[in-house]
MIKEBA-70373 format. One record per atom (N, C-alpha, C, O): x, y, z; residue number from 0. Coordinates in nm, 2 decimals, always signed. Layout:
N
<c1: X c2: Y c3: Z num: NUM>
...
***
This chain:
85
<c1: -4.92 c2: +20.07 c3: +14.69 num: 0>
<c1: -4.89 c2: +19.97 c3: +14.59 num: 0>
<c1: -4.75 c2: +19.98 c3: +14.54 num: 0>
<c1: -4.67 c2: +19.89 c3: +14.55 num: 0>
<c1: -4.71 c2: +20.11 c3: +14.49 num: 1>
<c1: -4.58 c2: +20.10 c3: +14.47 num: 1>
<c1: -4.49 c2: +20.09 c3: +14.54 num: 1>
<c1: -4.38 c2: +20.08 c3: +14.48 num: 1>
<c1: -4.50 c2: +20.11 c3: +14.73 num: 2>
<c1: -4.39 c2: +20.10 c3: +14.78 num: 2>
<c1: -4.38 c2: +19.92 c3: +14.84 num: 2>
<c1: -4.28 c2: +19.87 c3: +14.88 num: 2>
<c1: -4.51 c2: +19.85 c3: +14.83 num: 3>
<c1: -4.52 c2: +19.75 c3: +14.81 num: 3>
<c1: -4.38 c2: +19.66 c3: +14.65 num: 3>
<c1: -4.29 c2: +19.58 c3: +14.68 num: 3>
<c1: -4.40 c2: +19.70 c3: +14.57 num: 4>
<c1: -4.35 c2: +19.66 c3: +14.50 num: 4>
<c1: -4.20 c2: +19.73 c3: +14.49 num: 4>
<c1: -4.16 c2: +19.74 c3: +14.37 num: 4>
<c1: -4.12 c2: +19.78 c3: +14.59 num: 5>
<c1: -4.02 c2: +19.84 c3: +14.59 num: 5>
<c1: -3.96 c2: +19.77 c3: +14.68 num: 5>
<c1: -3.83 c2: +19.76 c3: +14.69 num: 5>
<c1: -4.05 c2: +19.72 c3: +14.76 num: 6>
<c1: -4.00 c2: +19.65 c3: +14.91 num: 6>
<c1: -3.95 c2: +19.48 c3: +14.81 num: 6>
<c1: -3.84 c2: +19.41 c3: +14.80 num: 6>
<c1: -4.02 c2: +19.46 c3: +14.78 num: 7>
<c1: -4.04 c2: +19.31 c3: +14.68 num: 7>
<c1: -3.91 c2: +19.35 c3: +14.57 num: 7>
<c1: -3.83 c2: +19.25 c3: +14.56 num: 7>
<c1: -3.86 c2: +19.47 c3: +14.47 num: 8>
<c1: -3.76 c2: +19.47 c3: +14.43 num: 8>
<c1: -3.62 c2: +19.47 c3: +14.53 num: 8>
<c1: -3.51 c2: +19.41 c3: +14.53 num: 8>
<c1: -3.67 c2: +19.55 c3: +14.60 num: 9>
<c1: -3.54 c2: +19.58 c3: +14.71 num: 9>
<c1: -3.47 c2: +19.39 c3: +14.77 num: 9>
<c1: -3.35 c2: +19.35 c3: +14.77 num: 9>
<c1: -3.59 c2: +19.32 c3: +14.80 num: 10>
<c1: -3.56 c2: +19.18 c3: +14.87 num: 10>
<c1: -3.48 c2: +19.11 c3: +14.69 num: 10>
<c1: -3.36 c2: +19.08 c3: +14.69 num: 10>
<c1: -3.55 c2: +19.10 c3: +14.57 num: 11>
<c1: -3.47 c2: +19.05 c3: +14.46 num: 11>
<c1: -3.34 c2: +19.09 c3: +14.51 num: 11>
<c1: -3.27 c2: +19.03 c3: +14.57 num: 11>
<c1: -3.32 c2: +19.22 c3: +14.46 num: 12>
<c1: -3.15 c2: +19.29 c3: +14.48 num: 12>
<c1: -3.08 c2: +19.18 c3: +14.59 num: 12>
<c1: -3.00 c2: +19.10 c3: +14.55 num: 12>
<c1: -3.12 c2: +19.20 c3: +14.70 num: 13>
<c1: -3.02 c2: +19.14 c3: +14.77 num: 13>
<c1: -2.99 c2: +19.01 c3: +14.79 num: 13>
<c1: -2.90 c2: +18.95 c3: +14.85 num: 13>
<c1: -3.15 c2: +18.94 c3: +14.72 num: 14>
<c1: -3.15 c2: +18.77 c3: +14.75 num: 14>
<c1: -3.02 c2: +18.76 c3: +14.58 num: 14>
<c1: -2.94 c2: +18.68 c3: +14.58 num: 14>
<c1: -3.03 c2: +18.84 c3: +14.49 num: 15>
<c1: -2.88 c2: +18.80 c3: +14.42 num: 15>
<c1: -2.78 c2: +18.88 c3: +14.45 num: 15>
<c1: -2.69 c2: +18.88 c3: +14.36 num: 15>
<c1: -2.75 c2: +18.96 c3: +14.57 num: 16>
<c1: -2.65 c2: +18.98 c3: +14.63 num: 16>
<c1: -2.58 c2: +18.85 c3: +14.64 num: 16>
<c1: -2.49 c2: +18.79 c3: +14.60 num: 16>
<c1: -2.69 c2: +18.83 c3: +14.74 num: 17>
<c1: -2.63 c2: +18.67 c3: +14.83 num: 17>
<c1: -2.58 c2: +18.55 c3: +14.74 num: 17>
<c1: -2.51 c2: +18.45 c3: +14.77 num: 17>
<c1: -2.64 c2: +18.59 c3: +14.63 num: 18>
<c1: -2.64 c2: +18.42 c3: +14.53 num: 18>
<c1: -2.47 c2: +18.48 c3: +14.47 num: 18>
<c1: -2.36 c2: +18.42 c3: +14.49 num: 18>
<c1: -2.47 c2: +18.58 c3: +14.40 num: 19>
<c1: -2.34 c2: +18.64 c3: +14.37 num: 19>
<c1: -2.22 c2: +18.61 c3: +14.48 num: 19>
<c1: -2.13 c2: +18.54 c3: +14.44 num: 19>
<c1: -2.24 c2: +18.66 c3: +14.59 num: 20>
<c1: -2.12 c2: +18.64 c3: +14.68 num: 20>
<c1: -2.09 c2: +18.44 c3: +14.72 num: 20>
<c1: -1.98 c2: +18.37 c3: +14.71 num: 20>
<c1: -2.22 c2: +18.40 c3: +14.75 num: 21>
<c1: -2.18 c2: +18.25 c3: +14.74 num: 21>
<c1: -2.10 c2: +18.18 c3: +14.58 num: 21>
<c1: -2.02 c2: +18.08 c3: +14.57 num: 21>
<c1: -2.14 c2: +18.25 c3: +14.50 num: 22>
<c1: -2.08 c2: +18.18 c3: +14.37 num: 22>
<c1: -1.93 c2: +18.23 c3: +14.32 num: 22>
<c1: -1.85 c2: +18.19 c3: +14.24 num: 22>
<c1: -1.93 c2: +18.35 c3: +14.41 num: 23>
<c1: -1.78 c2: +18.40 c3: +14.39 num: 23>
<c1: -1.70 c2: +18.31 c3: +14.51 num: 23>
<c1: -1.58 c2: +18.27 c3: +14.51 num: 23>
<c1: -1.79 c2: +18.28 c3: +14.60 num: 24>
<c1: -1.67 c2: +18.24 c3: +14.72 num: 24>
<c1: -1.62 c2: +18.06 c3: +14.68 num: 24>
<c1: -1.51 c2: +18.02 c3: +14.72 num: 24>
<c1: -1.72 c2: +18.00 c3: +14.62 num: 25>
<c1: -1.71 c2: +17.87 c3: +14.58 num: 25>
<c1: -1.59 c2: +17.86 c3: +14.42 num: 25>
<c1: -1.50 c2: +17.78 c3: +14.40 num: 25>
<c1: -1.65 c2: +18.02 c3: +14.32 num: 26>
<c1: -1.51 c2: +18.00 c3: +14.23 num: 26>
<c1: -1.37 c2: +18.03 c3: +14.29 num: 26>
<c1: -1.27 c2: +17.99 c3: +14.23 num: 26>
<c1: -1.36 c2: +18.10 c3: +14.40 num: 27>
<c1: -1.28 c2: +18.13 c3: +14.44 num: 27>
<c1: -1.19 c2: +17.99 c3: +14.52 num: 27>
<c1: -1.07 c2: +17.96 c3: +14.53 num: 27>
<c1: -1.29 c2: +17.93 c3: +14.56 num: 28>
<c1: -1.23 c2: +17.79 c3: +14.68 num: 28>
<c1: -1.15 c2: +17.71 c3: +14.54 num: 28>
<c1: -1.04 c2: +17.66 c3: +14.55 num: 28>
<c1: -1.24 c2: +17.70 c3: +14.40 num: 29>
<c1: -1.19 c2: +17.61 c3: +14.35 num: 29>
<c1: -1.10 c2: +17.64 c3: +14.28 num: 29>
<c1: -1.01 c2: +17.55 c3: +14.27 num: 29>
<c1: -1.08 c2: +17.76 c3: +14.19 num: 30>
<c1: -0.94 c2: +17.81 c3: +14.17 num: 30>
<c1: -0.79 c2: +17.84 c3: +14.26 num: 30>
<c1: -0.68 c2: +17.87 c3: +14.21 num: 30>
<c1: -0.83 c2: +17.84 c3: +14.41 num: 31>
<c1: -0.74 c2: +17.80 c3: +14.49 num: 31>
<c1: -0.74 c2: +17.66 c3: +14.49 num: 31>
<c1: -0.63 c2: +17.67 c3: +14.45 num: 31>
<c1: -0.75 c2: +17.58 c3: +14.50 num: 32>
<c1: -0.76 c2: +17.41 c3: +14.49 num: 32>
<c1: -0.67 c2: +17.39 c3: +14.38 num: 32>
<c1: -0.56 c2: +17.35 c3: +14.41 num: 32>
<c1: -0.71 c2: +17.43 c3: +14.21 num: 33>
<c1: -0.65 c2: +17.44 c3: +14.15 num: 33>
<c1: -0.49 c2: +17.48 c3: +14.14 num: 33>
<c1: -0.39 c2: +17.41 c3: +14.11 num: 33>
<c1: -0.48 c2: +17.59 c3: +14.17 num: 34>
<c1: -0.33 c2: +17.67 c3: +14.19 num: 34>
<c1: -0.28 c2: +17.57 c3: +14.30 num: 34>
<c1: -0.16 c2: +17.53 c3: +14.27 num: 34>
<c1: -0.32 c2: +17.51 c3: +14.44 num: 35>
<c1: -0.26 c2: +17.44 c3: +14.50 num: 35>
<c1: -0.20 c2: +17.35 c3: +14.45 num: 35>
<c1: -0.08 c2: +17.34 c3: +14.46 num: 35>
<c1: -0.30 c2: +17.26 c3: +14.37 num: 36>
<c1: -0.29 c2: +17.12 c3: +14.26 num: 36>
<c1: -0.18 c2: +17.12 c3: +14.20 num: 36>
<c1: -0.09 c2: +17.04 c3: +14.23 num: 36>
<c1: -0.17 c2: +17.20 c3: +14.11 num: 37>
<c1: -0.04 c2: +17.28 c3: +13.98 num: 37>
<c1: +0.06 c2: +17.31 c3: +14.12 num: 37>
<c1: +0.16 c2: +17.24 c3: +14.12 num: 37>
<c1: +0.05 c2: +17.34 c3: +14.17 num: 38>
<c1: +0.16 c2: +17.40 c3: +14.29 num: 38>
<c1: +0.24 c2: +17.26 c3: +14.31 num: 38>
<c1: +0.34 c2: +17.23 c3: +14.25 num: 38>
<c1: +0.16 c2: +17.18 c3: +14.42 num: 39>
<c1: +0.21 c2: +17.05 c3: +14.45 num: 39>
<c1: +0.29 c2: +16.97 c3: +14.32 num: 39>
<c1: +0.40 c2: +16.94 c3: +14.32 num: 39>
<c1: +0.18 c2: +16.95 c3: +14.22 num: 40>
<c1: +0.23 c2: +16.89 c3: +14.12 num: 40>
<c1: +0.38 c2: +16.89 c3: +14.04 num: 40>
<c1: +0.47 c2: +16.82 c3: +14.00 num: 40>
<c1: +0.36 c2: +17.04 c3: +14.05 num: 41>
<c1: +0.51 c2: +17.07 c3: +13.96 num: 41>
<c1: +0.64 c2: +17.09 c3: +14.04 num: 41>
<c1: +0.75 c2: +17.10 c3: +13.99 num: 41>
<c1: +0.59 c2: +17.09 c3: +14.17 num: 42>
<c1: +0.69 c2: +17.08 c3: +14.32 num: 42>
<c1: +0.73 c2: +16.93 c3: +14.28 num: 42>
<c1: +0.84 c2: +16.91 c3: +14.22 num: 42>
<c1: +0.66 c2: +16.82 c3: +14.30 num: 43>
<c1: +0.68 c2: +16.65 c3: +14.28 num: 43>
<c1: +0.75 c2: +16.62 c3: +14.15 num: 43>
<c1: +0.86 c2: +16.57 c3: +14.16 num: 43>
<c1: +0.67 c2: +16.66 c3: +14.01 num: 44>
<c1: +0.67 c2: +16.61 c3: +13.90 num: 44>
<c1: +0.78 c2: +16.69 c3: +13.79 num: 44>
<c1: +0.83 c2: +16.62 c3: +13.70 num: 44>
<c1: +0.82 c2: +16.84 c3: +13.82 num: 45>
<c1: +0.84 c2: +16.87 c3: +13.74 num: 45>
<c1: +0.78 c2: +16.99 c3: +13.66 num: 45>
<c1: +0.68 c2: +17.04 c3: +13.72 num: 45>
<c1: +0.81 c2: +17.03 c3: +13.57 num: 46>
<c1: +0.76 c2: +17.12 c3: +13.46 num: 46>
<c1: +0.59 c2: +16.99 c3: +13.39 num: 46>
<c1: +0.60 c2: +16.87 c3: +13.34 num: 46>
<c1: +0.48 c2: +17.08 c3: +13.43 num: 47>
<c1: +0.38 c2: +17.00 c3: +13.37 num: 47>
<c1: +0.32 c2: +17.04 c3: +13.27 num: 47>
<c1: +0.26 c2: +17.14 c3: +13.28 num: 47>
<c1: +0.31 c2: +16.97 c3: +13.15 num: 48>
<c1: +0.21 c2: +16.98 c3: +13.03 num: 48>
<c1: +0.14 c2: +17.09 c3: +13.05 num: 48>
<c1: +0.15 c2: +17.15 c3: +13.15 num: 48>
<c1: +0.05 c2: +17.12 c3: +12.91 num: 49>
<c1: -0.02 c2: +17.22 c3: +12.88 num: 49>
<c1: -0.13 c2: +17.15 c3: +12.89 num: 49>
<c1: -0.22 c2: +17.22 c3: +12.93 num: 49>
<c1: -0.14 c2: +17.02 c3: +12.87 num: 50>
<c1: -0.27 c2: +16.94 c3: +12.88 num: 50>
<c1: -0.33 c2: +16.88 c3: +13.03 num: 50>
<c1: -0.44 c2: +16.85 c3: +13.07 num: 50>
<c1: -0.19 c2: +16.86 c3: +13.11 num: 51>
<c1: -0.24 c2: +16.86 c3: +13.24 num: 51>
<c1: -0.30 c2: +16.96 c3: +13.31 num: 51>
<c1: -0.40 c2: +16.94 c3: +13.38 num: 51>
<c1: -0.21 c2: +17.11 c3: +13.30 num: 52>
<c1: -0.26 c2: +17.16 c3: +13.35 num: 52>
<c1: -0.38 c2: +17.25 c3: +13.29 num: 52>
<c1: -0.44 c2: +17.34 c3: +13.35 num: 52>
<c1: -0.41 c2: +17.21 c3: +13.17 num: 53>
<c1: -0.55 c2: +17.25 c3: +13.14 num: 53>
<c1: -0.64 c2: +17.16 c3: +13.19 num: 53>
<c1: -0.75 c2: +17.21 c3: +13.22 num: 53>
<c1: -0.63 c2: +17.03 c3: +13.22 num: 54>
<c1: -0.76 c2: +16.91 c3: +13.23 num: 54>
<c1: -0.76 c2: +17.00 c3: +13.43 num: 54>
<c1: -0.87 c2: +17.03 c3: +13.48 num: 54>
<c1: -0.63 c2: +17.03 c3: +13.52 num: 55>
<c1: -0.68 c2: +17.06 c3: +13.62 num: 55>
<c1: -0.77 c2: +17.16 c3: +13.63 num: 55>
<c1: -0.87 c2: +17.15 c3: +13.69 num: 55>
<c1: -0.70 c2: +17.29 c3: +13.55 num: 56>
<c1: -0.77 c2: +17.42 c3: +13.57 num: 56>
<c1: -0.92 c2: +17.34 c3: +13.50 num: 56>
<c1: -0.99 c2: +17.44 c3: +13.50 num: 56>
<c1: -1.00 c2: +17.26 c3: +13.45 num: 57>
<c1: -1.10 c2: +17.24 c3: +13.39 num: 57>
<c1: -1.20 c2: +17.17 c3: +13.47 num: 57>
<c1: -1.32 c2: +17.15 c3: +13.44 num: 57>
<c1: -1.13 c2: +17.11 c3: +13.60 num: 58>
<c1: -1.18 c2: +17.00 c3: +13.68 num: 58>
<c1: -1.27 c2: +17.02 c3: +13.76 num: 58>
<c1: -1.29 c2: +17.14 c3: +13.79 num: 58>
<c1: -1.38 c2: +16.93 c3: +13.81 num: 59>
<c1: -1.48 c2: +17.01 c3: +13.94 num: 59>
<c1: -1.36 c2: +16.99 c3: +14.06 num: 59>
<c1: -1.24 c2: +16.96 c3: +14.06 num: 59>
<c1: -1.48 c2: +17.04 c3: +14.15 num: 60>
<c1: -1.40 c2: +17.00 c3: +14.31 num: 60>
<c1: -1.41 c2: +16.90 c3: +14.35 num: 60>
<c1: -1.36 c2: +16.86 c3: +14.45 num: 60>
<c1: -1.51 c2: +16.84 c3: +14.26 num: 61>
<c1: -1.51 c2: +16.67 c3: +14.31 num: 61>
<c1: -1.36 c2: +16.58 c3: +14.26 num: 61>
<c1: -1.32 c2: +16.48 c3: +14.31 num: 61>
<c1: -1.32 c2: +16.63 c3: +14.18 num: 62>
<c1: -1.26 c2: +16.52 c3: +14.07 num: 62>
<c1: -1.12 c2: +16.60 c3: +14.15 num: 62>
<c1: -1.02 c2: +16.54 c3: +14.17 num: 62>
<c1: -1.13 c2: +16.74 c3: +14.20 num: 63>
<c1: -1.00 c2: +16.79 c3: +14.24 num: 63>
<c1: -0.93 c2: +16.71 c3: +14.39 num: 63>
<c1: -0.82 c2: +16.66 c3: +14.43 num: 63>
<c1: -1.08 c2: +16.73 c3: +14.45 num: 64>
<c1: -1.06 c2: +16.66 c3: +14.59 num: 64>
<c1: -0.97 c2: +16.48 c3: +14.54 num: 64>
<c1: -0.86 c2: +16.43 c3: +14.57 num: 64>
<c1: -1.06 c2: +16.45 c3: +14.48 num: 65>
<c1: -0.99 c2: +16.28 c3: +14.46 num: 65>
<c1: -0.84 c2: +16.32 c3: +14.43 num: 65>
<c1: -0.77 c2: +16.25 c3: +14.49 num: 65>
<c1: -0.78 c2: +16.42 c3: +14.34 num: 66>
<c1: -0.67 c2: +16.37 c3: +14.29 num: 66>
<c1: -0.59 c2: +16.47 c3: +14.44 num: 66>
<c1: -0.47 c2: +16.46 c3: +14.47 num: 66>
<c1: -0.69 c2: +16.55 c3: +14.51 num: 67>
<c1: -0.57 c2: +16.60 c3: +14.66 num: 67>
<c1: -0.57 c2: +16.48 c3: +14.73 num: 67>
<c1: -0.49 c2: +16.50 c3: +14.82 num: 67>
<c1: -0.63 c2: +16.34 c3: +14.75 num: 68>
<c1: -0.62 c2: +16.25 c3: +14.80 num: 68>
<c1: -0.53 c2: +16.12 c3: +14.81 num: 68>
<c1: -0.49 c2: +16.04 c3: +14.88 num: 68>
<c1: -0.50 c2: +16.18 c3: +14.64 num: 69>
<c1: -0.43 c2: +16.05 c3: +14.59 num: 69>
<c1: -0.28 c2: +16.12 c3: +14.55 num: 69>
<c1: -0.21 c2: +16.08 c3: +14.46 num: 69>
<c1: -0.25 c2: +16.23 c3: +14.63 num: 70>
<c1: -0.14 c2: +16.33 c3: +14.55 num: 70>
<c1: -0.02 c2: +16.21 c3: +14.57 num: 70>
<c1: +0.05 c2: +16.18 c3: +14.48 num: 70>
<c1: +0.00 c2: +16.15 c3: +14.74 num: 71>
<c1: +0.12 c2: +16.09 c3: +14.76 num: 71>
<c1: +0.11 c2: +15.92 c3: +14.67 num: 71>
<c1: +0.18 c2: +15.81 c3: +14.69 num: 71>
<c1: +0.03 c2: +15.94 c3: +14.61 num: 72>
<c1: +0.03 c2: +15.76 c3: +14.48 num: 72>
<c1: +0.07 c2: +15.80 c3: +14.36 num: 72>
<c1: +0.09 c2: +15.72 c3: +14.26 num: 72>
<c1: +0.09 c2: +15.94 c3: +14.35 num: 73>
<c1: +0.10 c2: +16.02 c3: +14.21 num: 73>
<c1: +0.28 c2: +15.98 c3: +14.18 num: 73>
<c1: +0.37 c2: +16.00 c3: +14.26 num: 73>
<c1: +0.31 c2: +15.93 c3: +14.05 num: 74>
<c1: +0.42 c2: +15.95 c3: +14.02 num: 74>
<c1: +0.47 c2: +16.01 c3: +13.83 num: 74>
<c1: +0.58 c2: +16.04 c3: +13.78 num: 74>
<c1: +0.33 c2: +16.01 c3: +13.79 num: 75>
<c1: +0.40 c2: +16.09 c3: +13.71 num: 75>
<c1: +0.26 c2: +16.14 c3: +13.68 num: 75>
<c1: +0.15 c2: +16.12 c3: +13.74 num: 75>
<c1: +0.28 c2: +16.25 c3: +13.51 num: 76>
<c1: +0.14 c2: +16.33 c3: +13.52 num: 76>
<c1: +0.05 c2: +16.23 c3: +13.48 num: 76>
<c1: -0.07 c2: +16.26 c3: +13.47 num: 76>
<c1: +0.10 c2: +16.05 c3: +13.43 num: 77>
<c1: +0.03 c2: +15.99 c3: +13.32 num: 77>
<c1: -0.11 c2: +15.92 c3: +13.48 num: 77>
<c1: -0.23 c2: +15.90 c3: +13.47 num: 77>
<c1: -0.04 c2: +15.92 c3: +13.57 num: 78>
<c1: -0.10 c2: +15.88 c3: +13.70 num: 78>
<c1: -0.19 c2: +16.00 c3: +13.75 num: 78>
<c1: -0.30 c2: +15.95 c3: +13.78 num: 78>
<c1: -0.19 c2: +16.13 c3: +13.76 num: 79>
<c1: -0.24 c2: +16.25 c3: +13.77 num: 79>
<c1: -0.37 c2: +16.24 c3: +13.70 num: 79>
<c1: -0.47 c2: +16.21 c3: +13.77 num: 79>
<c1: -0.36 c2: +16.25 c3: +13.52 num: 80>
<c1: -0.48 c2: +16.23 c3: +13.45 num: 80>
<c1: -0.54 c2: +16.13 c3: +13.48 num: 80>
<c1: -0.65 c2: +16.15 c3: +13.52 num: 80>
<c1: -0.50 c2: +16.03 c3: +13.48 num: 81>
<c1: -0.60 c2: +15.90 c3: +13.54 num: 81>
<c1: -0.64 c2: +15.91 c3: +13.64 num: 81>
<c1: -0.75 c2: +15.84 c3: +13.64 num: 81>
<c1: -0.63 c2: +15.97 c3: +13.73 num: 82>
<c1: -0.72 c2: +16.01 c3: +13.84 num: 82>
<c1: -0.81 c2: +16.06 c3: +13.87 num: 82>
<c1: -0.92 c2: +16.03 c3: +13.93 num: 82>
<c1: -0.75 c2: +16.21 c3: +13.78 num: 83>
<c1: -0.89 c2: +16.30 c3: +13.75 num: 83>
<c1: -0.96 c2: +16.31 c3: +13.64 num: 83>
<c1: -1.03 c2: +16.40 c3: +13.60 num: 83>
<c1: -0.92 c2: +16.16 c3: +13.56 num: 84>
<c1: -1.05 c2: +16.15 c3: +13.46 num: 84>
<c1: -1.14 c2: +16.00 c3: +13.50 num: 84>
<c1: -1.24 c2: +15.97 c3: +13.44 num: 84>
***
């Protein structure tokens, strides 16, 4: 019985191994996206706000992807926020 229920903790442990390492590898994709974002941006734009670059660092990857799509329609940050809100 108990090594029954050791075998059953042992599988928990590692089924949130697995959930752990996917959710670091997805924050990790989107805080790279981010730093890209701010990267390109302030390459194009300039020195950028505190408010832009908080609404990016704040963004999903949905809303990130749209504005890596629209980077070359971008001309200033007022075009940026509109994008990604």
């Amino acid at each position: 019985m108990c090594e029954g229920m050791e075998r059953m903790a042992e599988g928990f442990r590692k089924e949130g191994e697995v959930r752990g390492v996917i959710r670091g590898r997805s924050e990790g994709k989107l805080e790279e996206k981010q730093n890209t974002l701010l990267t390109l941006l302030t390459c194009k734009l300039g020195n950028l706000s505190k408010e832009t670059e908080n609404t990016i660092r704040s963004s999903t990857m949905e809303k990130l992807n749209k504005l890596t799509l629209s980077i070359f329609d971008i001309q200033s940050e007022e075009d940026a926020l509109r994008i990604i809100n």
